[in-house]
N, C-alpha and C positions, 0 to 999 in steps of 0.2 A: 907688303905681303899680300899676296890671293889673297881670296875667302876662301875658308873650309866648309866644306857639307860634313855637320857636327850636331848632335843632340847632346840634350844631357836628358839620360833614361830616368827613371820613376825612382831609384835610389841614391841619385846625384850623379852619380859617375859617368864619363864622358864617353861617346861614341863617335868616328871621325869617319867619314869615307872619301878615300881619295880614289877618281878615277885614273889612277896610273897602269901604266906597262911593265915600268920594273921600279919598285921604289931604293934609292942608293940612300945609307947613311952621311949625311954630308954637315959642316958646320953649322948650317941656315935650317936644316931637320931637326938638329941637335936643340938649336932655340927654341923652336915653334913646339917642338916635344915636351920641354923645360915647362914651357907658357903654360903650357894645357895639364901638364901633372898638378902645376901647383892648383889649377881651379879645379879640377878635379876630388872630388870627397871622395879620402881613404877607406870608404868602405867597402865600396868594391874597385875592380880595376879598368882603368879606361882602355877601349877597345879601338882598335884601328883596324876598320877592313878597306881592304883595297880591290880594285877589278885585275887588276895583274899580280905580277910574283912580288916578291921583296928579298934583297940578299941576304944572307947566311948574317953579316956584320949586321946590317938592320933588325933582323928578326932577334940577335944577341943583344942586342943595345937596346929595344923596346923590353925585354923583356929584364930587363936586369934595373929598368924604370918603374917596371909592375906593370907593365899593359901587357894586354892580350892582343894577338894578331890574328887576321883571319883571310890571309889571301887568297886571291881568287874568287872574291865575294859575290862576283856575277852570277856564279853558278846556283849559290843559294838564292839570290834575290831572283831567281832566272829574267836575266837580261839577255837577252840577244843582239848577239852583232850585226848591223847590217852588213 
């Protein structure tokens, strides 16, 4: 498996950023999702931003996990494309 660019913030809860284009839900997303909810502390919800879109089934399936999405991340973190 990669490495993930992942924190875990000041209340436990996990933050993940994937630099993708479009993130698809797939079986191997599905695990590495799994992995990280269970380490994740219930107190708040682990967040996934990414630098591109994510599909309609992925933003359903994250969220039906307890995470929060936040596509498009570049723009708040203002990253520039070369």
């Amino acid at each position: 498996m990669a490495r993930l660019i992942s924190a875990v913030l000041g209340d436990g809860s996990v933050l993940v950023l994937l630099p993708t284009d479009y993130l698809l839900w797939t079986e191997k997303n599905a695990r590495i999702i799994a992995g990280m909810t269970a380490r994740s502390k219930r107190s708040r919800a682990p967040q996934l931003w990414t630098l591109g879109r994510i599909s309609p089934k992925t933003r359903k399936e994250l969220h039906a996990r307890g995470w929060k999405v936040r596509p498009e991340a570049g723009r708040l973190l203002k990253i520039k494309k070369k």
